[in-house]
C-alpha positions, 0 to 999 in steps of 0.5 A: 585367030579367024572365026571359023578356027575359033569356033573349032576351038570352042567346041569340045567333043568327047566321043560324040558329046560336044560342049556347044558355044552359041557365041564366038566368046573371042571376038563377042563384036560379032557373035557367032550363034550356029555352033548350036544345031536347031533340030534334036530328038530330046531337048532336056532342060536343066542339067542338074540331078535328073536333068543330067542322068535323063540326058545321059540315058537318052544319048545312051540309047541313040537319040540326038540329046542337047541338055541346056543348063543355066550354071556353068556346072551340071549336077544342080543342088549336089554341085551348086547349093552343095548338098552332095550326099545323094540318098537313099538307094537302099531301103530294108536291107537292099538296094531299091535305086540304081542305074546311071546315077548310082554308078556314077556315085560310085564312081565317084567314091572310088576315084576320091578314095572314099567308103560306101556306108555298109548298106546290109545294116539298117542304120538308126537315122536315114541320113547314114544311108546317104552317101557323101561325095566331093562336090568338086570332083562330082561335077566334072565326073558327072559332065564327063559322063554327059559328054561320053554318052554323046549328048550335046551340052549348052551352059548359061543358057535356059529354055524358053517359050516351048509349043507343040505343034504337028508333032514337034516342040519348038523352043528358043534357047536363051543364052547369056551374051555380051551386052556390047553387041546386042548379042543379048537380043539373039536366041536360037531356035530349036526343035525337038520330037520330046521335051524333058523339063528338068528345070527344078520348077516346071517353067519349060512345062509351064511356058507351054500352058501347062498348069503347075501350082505352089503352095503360099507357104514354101520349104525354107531353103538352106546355105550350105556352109562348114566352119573349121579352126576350132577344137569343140572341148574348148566351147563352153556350149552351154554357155554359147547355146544362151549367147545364141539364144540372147543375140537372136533376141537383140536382133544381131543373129536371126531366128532361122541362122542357126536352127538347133543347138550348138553342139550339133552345129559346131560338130558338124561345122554348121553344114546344114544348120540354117534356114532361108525363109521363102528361098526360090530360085524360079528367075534371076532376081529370085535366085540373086535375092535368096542366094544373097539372104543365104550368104548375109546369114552366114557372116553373121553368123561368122562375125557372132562366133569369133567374139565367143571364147574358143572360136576366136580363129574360126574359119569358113572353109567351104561356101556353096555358089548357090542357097540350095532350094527346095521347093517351088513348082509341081506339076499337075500330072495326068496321076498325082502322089498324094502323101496317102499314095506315098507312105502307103506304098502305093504300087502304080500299074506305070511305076517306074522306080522306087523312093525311099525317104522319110516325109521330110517337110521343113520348116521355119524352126527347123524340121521333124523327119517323119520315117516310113513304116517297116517295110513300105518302100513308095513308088512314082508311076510314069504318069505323075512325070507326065503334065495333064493334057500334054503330048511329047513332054515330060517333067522329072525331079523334085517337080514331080506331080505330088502334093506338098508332103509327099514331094517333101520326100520325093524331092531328094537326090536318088529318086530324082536320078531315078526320074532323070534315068526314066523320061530319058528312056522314055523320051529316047524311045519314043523319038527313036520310032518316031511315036508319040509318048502315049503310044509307047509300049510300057514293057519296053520301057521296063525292059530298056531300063532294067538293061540299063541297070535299073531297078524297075517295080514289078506291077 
């Protein structure tokens, strides 16, 4: 085939998206890299859970949009690390989150034949709030949805090395290449009026000298997992909650494989039940070694329950690709959400959506939720999206400037969403009239928001 055709091939356009190749992957000994365009309004960087709604939200409104994102997938921790049962866009009795990500959700359920929760019921644990989706048909809605909107979309690719000058960001997108023809040593260059980091852990904002700052101590981060072929009224529990307790003594399980008791483990299918100490994934090596802890725990703990009585035939019969984290880096923002700000419900002249979830700091004996007063349903203002210092560039998700217990909450899936729809409008706007992000008219925002369907705070 010639190369030209090829590339053709390579390219698949639904309504003005493309999926760009940066290389002919059918003839890699001479590698092809202009599939890409060089110049863009908005460059987001990470398609996961706000990277992908800030994409669609900027196409949406006009603005040339490239998301680029290292998985093969977008959707991040609900399609990777398989936590996908996003919450909470209901708070007291009404809906506090909506927008592109919930009418996605819904979508989502509806194609699969699923139930929403009952929503007009204040439900006894937050968790029955969250609504539990296929991650394997989430994934392609979600990336239909990316393509629709006509923004271009790069997998196995990263952003690296961003600088502003005269008023544009210049970038290098790093892909991933056949080795035999050096095609590795290549990166294309991009430009960009805005940049949206959606990366998870700053780097983007990061690699531009902005300053972003961790804890010693992280969240542990868990390998989701489901275990079937086994009837529970079978299990001696009590009995299996002391041979738990005795092979974590003698070293044949750790402390952090299975966090709770066994009825609780085994109704559930040990989905979520385990910890991973000090679980990054902010390089290769960070994502290879936790993703291989988390994997490793999982067949222990497999190898441990087929020598107990009734679970002989146990089976795993899901895996997620990635141990799912859930703390890195925040930025330093021009405003900080403390813990105080958070569960005070702080109302910020520039907030840009709700967040409802209970102070959710995990830890390495399991986690102690701790819910909001009646009531409160928190805020995150614009400026706690924007690093301190900086001009055109914008950091949403669980990256967010907060401090630690604070962003234990912020961290999950809808506010996320509601991030992602925001810097998306922001940076679309902006780079739509061609001014910078401090230039930009508040009430415009708003207003472009709300017509988008979501819901904005009054001020």
């Amino acid at each position: 085939m010639k190369r030209r055709a090829f590339v053709a091939c390579a390219l698949s356009t639904i309504a003005g998206g493309k999926l760009l190749a940066l290389a002919n992957i059918g003839d890699c000994k001479n590698p092809v890299s202009l599939s890409v365009e060089n110049d863009y309004d908005v460059l987001i960087a990470g398609g996961g859970t706000s990277g992908a709604i800030a994409a669609i939200q900027a196409a949406r409104l006009g603005a040339k949009t490239l998301l680029v994102e290292r998985s093969t997938q977008p959707g991040g921790t609900m399609t990777n690390a398989g936590v996908c049962h996003p919450g909470i866009f209901h708070a007291w009795g009404k809906q506090v989150i909506s927008g592109i990500g919930f009418d996605i959700v819904k979508k989502c359920v509806d194609l699969n034949g699923d139930l929403l929760p009952d929503f007009s019921k204040e439900p006894k644990r937050h968790w029955l709030h969250q609504i539990w989706l296929n991650p394997f048909l989430f994934a392609p809605m979600l990336e239909e949805e990316i393509l629709s909107s006509g923004a271009h979309v790069i997998y196995g690719a990263s952003v690296a090395g961003a600088r502003f000058d005269s008023g544009i960001w210049t970038a290098s997108i790093l892909p991933l290449c056949d080795t035999q023809s050096n095609s590795f040593r290549q990166t294309v260059p991009i430009r960009a009026k805005l940049i949206v980091d959606c990366t998870g852990n700053a780097s983007v904002a990061a690699s531009a000298g902005f300053e972003r700052f961790s804890n010693s101590e992280i969240q542990p981060g868990t390998q989701i997992y489901r275990f079937s072929s086994y009837n529970l009224s079978d299990i001696d529990i009590p009995a299996l909650d002391a041979a738990v307790k005795e092979a974590k003594k003698k070293g044949i399980l750790k402390e952090q494989d299975i966090v709770g008791g066994m009825r609780n483990f085994l109704n559930t299918g040990g989905f979520n039940q385990q910890h991973v100490l000090d679980a990054r994934n902010v390089c290769s090596g960070a994502i290879s070694e936790t993703s291989a802890r988390g994997r490793a725990a999982m067949l222990r703990v497999l190898r441990f329950l087929k020598n107990f009585k009734g679970l002989e035939n146990v089976k795993v019969s899901y895996l997620a690709p990635e141990t799912g984290v859930r703390e890195t880096f925040r930025i330093k923002g021009e405003s900080v959400i403390t813990l105080d700000d958070y569960t005070s419900a702080k109302l910020w002249p520039d907030s840009i959506c709700y967040c409802f979830y209970p102070v959710d700091l995990h830890h390495a004996h399991g986690v102690n939720p701790k819910p909001l007063d009646r009531g409160k349903v928190p805020t995150i203002p614009l400026s706690a999206l924007v690093p301190k210092g900086s001009e055109n560039i914008l950091v949403a998700g669980k990256c967010v400037s907060s401090d630690r217990l604070a962003n234990s909450a912020l961290r999950v899936q809808a506010p996320c969403m509601a991030m992602g729809q925001a810097a998306g409008a922001a940076a679309a706007l902006c780079a739509k009239a061609n001014i910078s992000l401090h230039n930009l008219n508040f009430n415009l925002l708003v207003q472009t928001l709300r017509a988008n369907g979501a819901i904005v705070p009054n001020a």
